[in-house]
Every structure is written in structure tokens, then in C-alpha cells.
C-alpha positions as CSV (number, residue, x, y, z in Angstrom):
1,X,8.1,-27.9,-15.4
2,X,6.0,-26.3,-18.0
3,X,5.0,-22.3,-18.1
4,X,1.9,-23.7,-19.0
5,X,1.0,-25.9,-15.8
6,X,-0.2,-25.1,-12.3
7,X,3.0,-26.5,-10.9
8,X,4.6,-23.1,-12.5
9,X,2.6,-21.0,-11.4
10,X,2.9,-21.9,-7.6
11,X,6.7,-22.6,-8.4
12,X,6.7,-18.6,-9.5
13,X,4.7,-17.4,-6.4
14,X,7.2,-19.1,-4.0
15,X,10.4,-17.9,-6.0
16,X,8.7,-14.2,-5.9
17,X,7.8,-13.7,-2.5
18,X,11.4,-15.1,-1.5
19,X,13.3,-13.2,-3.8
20,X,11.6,-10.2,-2.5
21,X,11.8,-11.1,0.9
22,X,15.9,-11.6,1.6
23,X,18.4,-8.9,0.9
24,X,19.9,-8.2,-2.2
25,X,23.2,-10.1,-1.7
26,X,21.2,-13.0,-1.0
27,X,19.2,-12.8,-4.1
28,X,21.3,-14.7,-6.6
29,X,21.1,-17.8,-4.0
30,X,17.3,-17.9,-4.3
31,X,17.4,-17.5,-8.2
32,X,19.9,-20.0,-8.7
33,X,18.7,-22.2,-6.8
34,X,15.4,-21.9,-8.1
35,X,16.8,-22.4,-11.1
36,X,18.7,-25.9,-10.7
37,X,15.4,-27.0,-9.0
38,X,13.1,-25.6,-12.1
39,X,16.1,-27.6,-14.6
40,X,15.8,-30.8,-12.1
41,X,12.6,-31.1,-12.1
42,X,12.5,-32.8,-15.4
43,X,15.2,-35.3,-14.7
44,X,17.7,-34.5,-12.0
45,X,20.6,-35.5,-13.6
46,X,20.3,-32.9,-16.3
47,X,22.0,-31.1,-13.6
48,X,25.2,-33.0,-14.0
49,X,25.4,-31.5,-17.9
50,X,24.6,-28.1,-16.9
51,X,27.2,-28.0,-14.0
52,X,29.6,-29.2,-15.8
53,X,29.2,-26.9,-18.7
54,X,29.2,-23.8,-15.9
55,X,32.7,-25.4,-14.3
56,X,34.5,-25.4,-17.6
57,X,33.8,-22.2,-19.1
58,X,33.9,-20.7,-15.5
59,X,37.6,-21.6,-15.2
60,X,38.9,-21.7,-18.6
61,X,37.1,-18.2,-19.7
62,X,39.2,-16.8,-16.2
63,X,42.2,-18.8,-17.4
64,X,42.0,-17.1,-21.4
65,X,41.5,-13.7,-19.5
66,X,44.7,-13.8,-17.3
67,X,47.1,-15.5,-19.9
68,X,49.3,-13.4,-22.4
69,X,50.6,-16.4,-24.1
70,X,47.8,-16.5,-27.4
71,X,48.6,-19.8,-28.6
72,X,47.9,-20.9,-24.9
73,X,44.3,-18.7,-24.9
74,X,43.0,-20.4,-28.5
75,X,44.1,-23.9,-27.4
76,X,41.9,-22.7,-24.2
77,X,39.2,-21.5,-26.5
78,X,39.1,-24.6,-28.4
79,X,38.7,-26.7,-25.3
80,X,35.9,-24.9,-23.9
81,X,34.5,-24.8,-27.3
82,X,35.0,-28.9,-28.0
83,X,33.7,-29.5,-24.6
84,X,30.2,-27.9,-25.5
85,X,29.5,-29.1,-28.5
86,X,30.8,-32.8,-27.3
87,X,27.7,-32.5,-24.9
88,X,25.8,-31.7,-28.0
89,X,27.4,-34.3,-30.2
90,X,27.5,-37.0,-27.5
91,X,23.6,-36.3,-26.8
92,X,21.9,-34.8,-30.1
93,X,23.7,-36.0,-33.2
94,X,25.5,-39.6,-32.6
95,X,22.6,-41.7,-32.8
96,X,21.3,-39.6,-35.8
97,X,24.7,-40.3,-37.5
98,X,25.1,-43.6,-36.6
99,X,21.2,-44.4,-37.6
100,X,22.1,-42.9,-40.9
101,X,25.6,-44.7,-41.3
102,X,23.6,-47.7,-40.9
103,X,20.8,-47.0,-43.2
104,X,23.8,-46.4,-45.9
105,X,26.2,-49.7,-44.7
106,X,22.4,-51.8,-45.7
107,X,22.7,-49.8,-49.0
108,X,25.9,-50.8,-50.3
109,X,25.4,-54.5,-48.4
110,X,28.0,-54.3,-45.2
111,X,27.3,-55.7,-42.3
112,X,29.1,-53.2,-39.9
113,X,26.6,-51.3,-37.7
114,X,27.2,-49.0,-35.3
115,X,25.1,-49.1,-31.8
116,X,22.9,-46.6,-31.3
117,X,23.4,-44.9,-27.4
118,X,20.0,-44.2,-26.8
119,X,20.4,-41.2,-25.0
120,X,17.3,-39.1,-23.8
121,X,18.4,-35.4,-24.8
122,X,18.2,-33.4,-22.2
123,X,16.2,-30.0,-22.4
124,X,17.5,-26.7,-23.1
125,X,21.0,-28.3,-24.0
126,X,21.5,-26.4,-27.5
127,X,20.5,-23.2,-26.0
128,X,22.8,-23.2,-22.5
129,X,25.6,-24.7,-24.7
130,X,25.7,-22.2,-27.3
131,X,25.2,-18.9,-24.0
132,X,28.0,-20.3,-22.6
133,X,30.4,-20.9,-25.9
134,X,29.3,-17.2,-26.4
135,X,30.4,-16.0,-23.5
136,X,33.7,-17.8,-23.4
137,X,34.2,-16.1,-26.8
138,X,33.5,-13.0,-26.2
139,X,36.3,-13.2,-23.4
140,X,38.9,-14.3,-25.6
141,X,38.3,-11.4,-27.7
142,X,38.2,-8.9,-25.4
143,X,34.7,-7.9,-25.4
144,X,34.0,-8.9,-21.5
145,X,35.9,-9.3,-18.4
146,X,35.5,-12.5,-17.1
147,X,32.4,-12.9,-14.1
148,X,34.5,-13.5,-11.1
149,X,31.9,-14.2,-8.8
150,X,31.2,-18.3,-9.3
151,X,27.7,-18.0,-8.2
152,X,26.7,-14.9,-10.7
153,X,28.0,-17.0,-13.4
154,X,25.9,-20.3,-12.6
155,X,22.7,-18.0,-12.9
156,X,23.7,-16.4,-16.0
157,X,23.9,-20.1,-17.6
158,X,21.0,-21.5,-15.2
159,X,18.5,-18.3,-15.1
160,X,15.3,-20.2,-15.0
161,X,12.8,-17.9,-17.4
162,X,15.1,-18.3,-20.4
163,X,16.9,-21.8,-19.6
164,X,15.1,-24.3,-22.0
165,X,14.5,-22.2,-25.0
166,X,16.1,-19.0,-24.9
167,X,16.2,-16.3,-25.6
168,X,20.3,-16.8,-25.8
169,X,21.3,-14.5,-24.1
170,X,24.6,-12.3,-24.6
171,X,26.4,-12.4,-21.0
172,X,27.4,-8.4,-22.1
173,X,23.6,-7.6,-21.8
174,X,22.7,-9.9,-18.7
175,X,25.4,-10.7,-16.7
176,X,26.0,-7.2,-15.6
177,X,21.7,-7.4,-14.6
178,X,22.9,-10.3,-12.1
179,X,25.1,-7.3,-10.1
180,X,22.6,-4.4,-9.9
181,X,20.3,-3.5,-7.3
182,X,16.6,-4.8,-7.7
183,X,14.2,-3.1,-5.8
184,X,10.0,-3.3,-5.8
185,X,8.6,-2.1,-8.9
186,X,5.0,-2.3,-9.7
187,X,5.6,-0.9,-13.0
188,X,8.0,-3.8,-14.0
189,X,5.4,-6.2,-12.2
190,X,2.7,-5.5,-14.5
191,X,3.9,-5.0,-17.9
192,X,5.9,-8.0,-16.9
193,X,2.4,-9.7,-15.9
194,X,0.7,-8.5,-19.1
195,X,3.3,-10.3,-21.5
196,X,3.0,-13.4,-19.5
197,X,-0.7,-13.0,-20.4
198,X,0.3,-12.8,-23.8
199,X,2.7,-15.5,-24.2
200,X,-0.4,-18.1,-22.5
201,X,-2.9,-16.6,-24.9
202,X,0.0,-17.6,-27.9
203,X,0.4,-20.9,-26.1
204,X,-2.7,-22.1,-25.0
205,X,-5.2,-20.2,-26.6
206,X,-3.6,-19.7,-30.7
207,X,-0.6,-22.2,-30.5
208,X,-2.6,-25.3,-28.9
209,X,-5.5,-24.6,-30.6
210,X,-4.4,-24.7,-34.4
211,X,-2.1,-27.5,-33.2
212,X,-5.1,-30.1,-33.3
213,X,-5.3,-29.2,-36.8
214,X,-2.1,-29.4,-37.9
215,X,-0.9,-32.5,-36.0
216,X,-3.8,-34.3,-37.3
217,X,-3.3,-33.7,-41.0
218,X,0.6,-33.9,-40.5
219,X,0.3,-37.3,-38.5
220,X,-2.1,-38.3,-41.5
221,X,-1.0,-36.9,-44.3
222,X,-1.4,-39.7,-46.8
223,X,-5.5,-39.2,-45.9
224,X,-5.7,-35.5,-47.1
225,X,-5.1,-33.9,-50.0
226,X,-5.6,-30.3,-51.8
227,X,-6.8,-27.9,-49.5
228,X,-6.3,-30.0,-46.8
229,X,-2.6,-30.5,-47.1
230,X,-2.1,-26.2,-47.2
231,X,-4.7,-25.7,-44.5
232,X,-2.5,-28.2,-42.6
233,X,0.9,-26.1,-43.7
234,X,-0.6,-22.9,-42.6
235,X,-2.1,-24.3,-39.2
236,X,1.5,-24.8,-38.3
237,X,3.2,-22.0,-39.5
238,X,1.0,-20.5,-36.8
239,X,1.4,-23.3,-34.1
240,X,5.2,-23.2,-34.4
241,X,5.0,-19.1,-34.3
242,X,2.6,-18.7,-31.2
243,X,4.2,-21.6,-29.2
244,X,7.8,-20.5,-29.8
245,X,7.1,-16.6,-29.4
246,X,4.6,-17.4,-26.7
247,X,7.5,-19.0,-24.8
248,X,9.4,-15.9,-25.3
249,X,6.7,-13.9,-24.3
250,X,6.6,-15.5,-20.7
251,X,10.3,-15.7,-20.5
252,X,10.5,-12.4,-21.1
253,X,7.6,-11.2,-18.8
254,X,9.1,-13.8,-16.1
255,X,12.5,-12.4,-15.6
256,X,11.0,-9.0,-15.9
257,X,8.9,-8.6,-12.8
258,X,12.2,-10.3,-10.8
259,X,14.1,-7.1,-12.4
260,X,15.8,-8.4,-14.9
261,X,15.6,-7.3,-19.2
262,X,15.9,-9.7,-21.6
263,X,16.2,-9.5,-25.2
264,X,13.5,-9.2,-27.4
265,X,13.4,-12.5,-29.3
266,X,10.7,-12.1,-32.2
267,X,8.9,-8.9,-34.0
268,X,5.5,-10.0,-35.9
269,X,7.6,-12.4,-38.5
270,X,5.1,-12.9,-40.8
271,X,5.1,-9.6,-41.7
272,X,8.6,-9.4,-43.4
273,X,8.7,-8.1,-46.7
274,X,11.8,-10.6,-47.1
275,X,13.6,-13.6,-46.2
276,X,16.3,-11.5,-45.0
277,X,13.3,-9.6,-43.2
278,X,11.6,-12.3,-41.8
279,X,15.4,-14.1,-40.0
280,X,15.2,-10.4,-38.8
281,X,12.1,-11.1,-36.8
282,X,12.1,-14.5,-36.5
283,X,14.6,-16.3,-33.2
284,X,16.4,-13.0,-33.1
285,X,18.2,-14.2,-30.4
286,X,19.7,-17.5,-32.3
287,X,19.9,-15.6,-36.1
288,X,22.2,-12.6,-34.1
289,X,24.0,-15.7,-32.7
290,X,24.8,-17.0,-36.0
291,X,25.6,-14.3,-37.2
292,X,27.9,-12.7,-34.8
293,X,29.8,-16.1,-33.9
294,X,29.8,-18.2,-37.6
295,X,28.6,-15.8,-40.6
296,X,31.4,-13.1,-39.8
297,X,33.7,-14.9,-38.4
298,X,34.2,-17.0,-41.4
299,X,34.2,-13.5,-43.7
300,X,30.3,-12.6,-44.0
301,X,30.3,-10.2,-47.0
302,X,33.5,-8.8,-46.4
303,X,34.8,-11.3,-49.5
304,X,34.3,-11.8,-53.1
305,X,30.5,-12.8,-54.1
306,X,30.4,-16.4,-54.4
307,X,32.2,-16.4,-50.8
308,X,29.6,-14.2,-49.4
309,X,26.9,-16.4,-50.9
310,X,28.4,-19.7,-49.7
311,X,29.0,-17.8,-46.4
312,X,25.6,-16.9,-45.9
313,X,24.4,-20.2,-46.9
314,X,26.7,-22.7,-44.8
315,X,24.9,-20.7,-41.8
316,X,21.9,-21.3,-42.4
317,X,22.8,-25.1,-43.0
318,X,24.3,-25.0,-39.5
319,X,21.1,-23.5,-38.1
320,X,19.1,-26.2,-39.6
321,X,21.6,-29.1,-37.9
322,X,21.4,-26.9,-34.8
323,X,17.5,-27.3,-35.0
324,X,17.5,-31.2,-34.3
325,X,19.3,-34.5,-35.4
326,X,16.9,-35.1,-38.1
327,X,17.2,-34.6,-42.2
328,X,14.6,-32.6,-42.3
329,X,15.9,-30.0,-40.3
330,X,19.2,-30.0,-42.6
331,X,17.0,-29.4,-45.5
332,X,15.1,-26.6,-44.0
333,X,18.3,-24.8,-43.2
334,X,19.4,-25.4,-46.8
335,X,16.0,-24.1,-48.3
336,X,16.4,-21.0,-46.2
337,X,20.1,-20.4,-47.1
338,X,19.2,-20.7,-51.0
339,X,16.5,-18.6,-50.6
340,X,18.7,-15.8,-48.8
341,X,21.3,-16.4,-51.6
342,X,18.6,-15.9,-54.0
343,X,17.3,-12.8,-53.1
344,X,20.9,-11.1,-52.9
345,X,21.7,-12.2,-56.7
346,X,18.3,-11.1,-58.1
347,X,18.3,-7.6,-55.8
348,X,15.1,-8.1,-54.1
349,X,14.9,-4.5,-53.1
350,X,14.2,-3.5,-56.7
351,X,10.4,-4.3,-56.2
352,X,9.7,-2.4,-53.2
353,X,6.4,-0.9,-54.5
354,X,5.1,-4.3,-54.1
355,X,5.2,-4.5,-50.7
356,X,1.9,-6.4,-50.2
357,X,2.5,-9.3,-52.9
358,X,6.0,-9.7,-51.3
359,X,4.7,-10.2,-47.8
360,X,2.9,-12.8,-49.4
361,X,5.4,-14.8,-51.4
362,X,8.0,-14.6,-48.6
363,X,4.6,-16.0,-46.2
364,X,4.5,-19.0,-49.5
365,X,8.5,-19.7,-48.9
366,X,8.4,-19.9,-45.5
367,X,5.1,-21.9,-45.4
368,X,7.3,-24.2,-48.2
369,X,10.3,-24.8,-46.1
370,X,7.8,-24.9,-42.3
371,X,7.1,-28.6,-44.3
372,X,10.0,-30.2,-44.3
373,X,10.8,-29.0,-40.4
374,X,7.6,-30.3,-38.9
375,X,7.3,-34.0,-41.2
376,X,8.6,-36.6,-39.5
377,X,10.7,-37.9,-42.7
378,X,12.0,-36.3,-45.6
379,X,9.6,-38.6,-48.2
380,X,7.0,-37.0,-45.7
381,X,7.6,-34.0,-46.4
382,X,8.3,-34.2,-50.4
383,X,4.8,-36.6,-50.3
384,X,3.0,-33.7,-49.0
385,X,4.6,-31.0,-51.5
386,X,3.8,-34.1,-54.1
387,X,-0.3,-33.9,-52.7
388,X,-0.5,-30.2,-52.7
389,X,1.2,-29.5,-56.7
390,X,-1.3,-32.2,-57.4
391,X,-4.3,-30.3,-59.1
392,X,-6.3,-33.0,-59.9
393,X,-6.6,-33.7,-56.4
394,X,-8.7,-30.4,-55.7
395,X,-12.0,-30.3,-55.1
396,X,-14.5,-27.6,-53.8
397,X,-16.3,-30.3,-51.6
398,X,-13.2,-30.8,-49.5
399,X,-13.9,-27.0,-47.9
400,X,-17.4,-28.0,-46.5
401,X,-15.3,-29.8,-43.5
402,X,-13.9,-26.4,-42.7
403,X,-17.2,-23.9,-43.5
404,X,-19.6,-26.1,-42.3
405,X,-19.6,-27.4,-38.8
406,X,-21.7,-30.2,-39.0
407,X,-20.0,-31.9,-42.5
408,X,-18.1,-35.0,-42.6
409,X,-16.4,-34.2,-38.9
410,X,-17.9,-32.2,-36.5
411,X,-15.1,-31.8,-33.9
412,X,-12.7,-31.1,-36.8
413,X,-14.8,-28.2,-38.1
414,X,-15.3,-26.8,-35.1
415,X,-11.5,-26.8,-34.0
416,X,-11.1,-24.9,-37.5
417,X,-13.3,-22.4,-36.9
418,X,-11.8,-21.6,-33.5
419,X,-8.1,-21.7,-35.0
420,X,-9.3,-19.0,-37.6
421,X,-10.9,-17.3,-35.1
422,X,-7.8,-17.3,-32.6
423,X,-5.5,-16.4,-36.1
424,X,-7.6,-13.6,-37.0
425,X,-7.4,-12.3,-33.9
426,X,-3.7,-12.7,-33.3
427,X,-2.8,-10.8,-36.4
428,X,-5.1,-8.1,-35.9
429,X,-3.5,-7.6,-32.1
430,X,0.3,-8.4,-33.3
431,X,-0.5,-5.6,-36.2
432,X,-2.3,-2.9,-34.1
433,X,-0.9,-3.1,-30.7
434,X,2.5,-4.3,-30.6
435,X,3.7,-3.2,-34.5
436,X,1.9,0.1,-34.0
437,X,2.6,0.5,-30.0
438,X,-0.8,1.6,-29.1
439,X,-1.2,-0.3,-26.3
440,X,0.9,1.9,-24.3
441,X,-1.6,4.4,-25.4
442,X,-4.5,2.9,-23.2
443,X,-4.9,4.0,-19.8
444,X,-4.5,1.1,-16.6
445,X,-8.0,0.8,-15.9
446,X,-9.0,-0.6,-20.0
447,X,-5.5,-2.6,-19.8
448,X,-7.3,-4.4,-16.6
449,X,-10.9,-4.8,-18.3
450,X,-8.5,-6.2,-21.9
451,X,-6.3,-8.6,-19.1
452,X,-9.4,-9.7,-17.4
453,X,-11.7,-10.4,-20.6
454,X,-8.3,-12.1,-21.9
455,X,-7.8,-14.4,-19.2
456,X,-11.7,-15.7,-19.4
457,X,-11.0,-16.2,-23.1
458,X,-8.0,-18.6,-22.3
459,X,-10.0,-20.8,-19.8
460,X,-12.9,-20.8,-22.0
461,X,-10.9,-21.7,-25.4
462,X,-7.9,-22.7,-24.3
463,X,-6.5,-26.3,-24.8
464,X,-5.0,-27.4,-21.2
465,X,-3.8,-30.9,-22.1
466,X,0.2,-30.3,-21.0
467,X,1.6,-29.8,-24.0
468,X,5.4,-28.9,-24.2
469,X,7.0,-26.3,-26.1
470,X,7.8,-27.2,-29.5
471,X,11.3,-26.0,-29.0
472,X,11.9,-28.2,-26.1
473,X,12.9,-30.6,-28.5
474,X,15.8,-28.5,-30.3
């Protein structure tokens, strides 16, 4: 079930009016349920993988709390640890490991092949995995008591808004949420509403919209060349941006009118001065992850410099492997590691007068390394970055498609135009009213003339073929 559907919407009317209407005991049941209906709804024996994930760390993080023995609690923490990523192993990676075990045995002329499984990866599964490894973490090192209540701790790993794509959620900021009284709160109800709003205006309005453009000239890339090939880049940059924050957005405003905070998961990240900035910005939620449960743990900075720097850079590897069973994906974690590593040797911080022409190069990097995560292969990708260095293969002519809406493809042009239009726009909001905080300035009755205006635009311009959440793939 899609936040971008009808289905959602009347699946969100029912769960509100019966959450409000039974007691607040009784509230978990309706959310939970709710929940396992919203995560079955794709394929009902999804179900099996998240319930089994909530029984293991349910007993075994209870088990690590009440046992003295520590030997006993790491074995403990290593099961519950092997278990999750097994599910991720079992379903994400072993046919990506075996297809390129393969590819490699036809290189040096064996004949041993593994066979590929064939396994449809479930939704959600890297993020519920790695909420509930955190959590079992965070009890072995004291940080958290243990949920006792077995119902409490199936919504924290179940809780519909932020179940397929995060934000991951620390079970020290929403577990504790699960236990508190909700009462009726119009206040919470409409700012909640209005970043709903915001997230389907990412979604279906910016998101959708530049994604014609870039899936074209991505899905076609041998056909295009100079400008093309960046306009391409850039279009996705945004695509991947608004989808993934617009997600957030709704996930966020979602759990909010039911009562409930959840972190903040991006902050304009194409305004970072830096790499280090922009992974600031950028997936809090997943970046904090990293960095709380593999960058320190292994020493962070806390060593000599060519530790730190591998330290900092094996993370950012893992990230890219935790994006999706796919080379490209390693190499984009890679890219972003050197680049971290980079700017730490060369003290980055040195030219902050040029705030302006650093937002811009760090835009460039990012832009670089968006490449190889949205081509399919990794000659894809280095084709493309192959097309754009190629000067010769400029020519002013080729910009007519995009200024001119009756040139070489009409439909193309025009699809352009509105992407630049919905960009423009995005940035101008993103900069003004959310960087600045002025819409809190404006008084209820222009925030319901901005809503209303907003929600013609999205039926107007908005592109309402179902499309899923890029992130519903990692």
C-alpha cells in the first residue's frame, strides 16, 4: 500500500477514527494491527519475516537484560544480531553473490555455478532489521530497559508510517511514545496534515515529475549525450531527493496526527557546504545509525589517522552494500567514503569564505556519485561519465529540446519545463520556509489559502501513475 494511492488514504481514515474512538489501553491493538494489515497488504507472508524478527529480539533482548553472566549476553547479542542480518543475507545479497561468483567461475573457465534462489525481497526489510538490531544493542549496553509489554514491542518494529522506509527509529526516542497518553489534538492534526501535504507535493508533484526525465535519459543513455546526459544526472538528484524526503515527510506527518514524534530524517541536503555536511542532512536517520552502531564502535577518530580514515571509509562502503545487492551501490558508498576522507586530509574548513562555490562543488560530487547509484550496471554508469567528459559531443542545438517546447519532442520539452518549474519552486520553499522557519510566522487562515492552492497544484501537475518509493527497493 502506497502513501501515494487512494487505498491509503481511506486505509488512514479508518485507522484514525478507530484509534480515536477506543480507549487508550486499547490503542496499541488498533495500531498494530493496522500495521501488520498495511505490511500484508503487499504479500502476506512478509508477515512471517517481520514476526519472526519481533520474537527473537523480544526474547533474547529480555534474556541479555536479566543475565549477569557477559560471555552468555554477547553470545546472546551475536545471535540476535546473526539472525537479522541472515534475513538480509538470505533475501538481499545471496543471489547478488552467487550471480557474481558465477560471472567470475565463466572468467577463469569453471564450470561450478551456484543456483540463484530467486527470492522476491520483501519491503522495508533493511530498515526493520537494522530498528531492531538497534534496539537489541542498546540493551546489551545498558542504554534501555528491555519493553516488557510483547504487544508495545511489535508496534515499535511494525509502526506502520515509518515501516518500509524509515525513518529508523531509536526505540530510546519512540518506544517510550507507545506508553504515553494520546489525547485529541488539533494542533498535532494539522501541522501533521500540512507535512503530509508536503511530502505528496515532493512525491507526486517534484519527485514524479522530474522522474520522466530522468528515467528516460537513464533507461537510454547510449541515445544522449552532452547536456543531455547532466540534465539527466541532475533530474535525479532531485527525483531521488523529493521521493525519499517526501516519504519522510508523510511518515512523519502520519504518525504525528496519531500522537506520536518521529525523528526528523532530512534538512535541505543540497545545501551543505560539505560532504560531511550534506551526510548531515541527507538519511539522518540511517547516517546516525552508522555512526552510532559501526563508525564508533570500531574506533571512529578516537585512533591514529590512517585508522580514522579507513574507519570512516569502511562505513560508508557498508552503507553503499546496505543500499541494495548491486555494484553500483558498493561503488557509490566507496565514492562517498573517499570523498569524506578527502576532505579531512586537505582541511576543508580552511575555505570557508567560499561558501557559495563550495555548495556547488559538493552539489558536482554528489551529482558524480547519484550516477553510479541510479545506472543499472557499473559500465552504465562509467559509459555515461565517459558521454558527459566527452566535449566533442556538445553542441548548443541539443538545448532547443529543453527551451523550446515544440523542438524535436514535444512531450519531452514540456515535461522539462514543468520539472524546472516544480525544482525552482522546491528550492525556493525548502530555502525560505523550512531553512528560515517562516512558515510558522503565517497566520492559519494564509496556511489554508497556501494548503488549498497546493492541493489544486498536485491534481493539476501531478503524475498519478502508482509509482513506488524509490527506497522500497533498499
Amino acid at each position: 500500500m502506497l502513501f501515494n494511492t487512494f487505498e491509503f488514504l481511506l486505509f488512514f481514515l479508518i485507522v484514525f477514527v478507530l484509534f480515536f474512538s477506543l480507549p487508550q489501553k486499547r490503542r496499541w491493538i488498533v495500531l498494530l494491527a493496522s500495521s501488520y494489515f498495511f505490511y500484508g497488504y503487499w504479500k502476506p507472508s512478509y508477515l512471517i519475516l517481520i514476526a519472526s524478527s519481533t520474537i527473537s529480539d523480544y526474547f533474547i533482548s529480555n534474556a541479555i537484560y536479566k543475565l549477569k553472566n557477559l560471555r552468555t549476553k554477547k553470545n546472546l547479542l551475536f545471535l540476535s544480531i546473526s539472525l537479522n542480518l541472515s534475513l538480509l543475507f538470505l533475501f538481499k545479497y545471496f543471489d547478488f553473490l552467487a550471480d557474481s561468483f558465477n560471472e567470475l567461475s565463466n572468467v577463469v573457465g569453471s564450470d561450478y555455478k551456484l543456483k540463484l534462489l530467486n527470492l522476491i525481497l520483501p519491503v522495508g526489510i533493511s530498515f526493520y532489521t537494522f530498528q531492531t538490531m538497534s534496539y537489541t544493542i542498546d540493551v546489551y549496553n545498558g542504554k534501555i530497559k528491555p519493553e516488557k509489554h510483547f504487544g508495545i514491542f511489535s508496534l515499535f518494529v511494525a509502526f506502520f508510517p515509518q515501516l518500509v522506509a524509515g525513518p529508523i527509529e531509536r526505540a530510546s526516542n519512540l518506544l517510550p511514545q507507545f506508553n504515553r497518553e494520546v489525547s485529541i489534538d488539533y494542533n498535532r492534526f494539522s501541522s501533521g496534515g500540512q507535512l503530509i501535504l508536503w511530502g505528496l507535493v515532493k512525491k507526486v508533484l517534484v519527485a514524479d515529475r522530474v522522474g520522466i526525465i530522468a528515467n528516460e535519459i537513464f533507461n537510454n543513455h547510449a541515445e544522449y549525450t552532452g547536456y543531455t546526459l547532466i540534465v539527466g544526472v541532475i533530474c535525479f538528484a532531485f527525483q531521488i531527493y523529493c521521493d525519499f524526503s517526501g516519504y519522510s515527510d508523510i511518515a512523519i506527518g502520519t504518525a504525528r496526527v496519531f500522537g506520536y514524534d518521529l525523528m526528523k530524517n532530512f534538512k535541505s541536503p543540497y545545501f551543505a557546504n560539505s560532504l560531511t555536511d550534506f551526510w548531515r542532512r541527507w538519511h539522518i536517520s540511517l547516517s546516525s545509525w552508522f555512526k552510532d552502531y559501526v563508525y564508533i564502535p570500531i574506533g571512529g577518530n578516537k585512533v591514529v589517522k590512517w585508522r580514522w580514515y579507513f574507519n570512516l571509509w569502511i562505513t560508508f562502503f557498508i552503507s553503499g552494500i546496505w543500499h541494495g545487492a548491486n555494484w553500483t551501490f558498493v561503488l557509490w558508498g566507496a565514492i562517498h567514503g573517499f570523498g569524506l576522507v578527502i576532505e579531512n586530509v586537505i582541511s576543508y574548513k580552511r575555505y570557508d569564505k567560499f561558501q557559495f562555490v563550495k555548495k556547488i562543488w559538493v552539489f558536482f560530487l554528489i551529482c558524480f556519485a547519484w550516477i553510479f547509484f541510479r545506472a543499472n550496471t557499473v559500465s552504465e554508469a562509467f559509459n555515461i561519465i565517459a558521454n558527459i567528459l566527452s566535449f566533442n559531443e556538445y553542441n548548443i542545438s541539443q538545448l532547443s529540446i529543453y527551451i523550446i517546447p515544440v523542438a524535436k519532442n514535444t512531450v519531452f520539452s514540456v515535461d522539462f519545463l514543468l520539472a524546472y518549474a516544480s525544482i525552482t519552486g522546491l528550492l525556493v520553499v525548502e530555502h525560505h520556509l523550512i531553512v528560515k522557519n517562516r512558515w510558522n510566522l503565517l497566520n492559519p487562515q494564509s496556511k489554508m489559502v497556501i494548503c488549498a492552492f497546493t492541493t489544486v497544484l498536485i491534481f493539476i501537475f501531478g503524475v498519478f501513475d502508482v509509482n513506488e518509493f524509490i527506497y522500497f527497493q533498499f
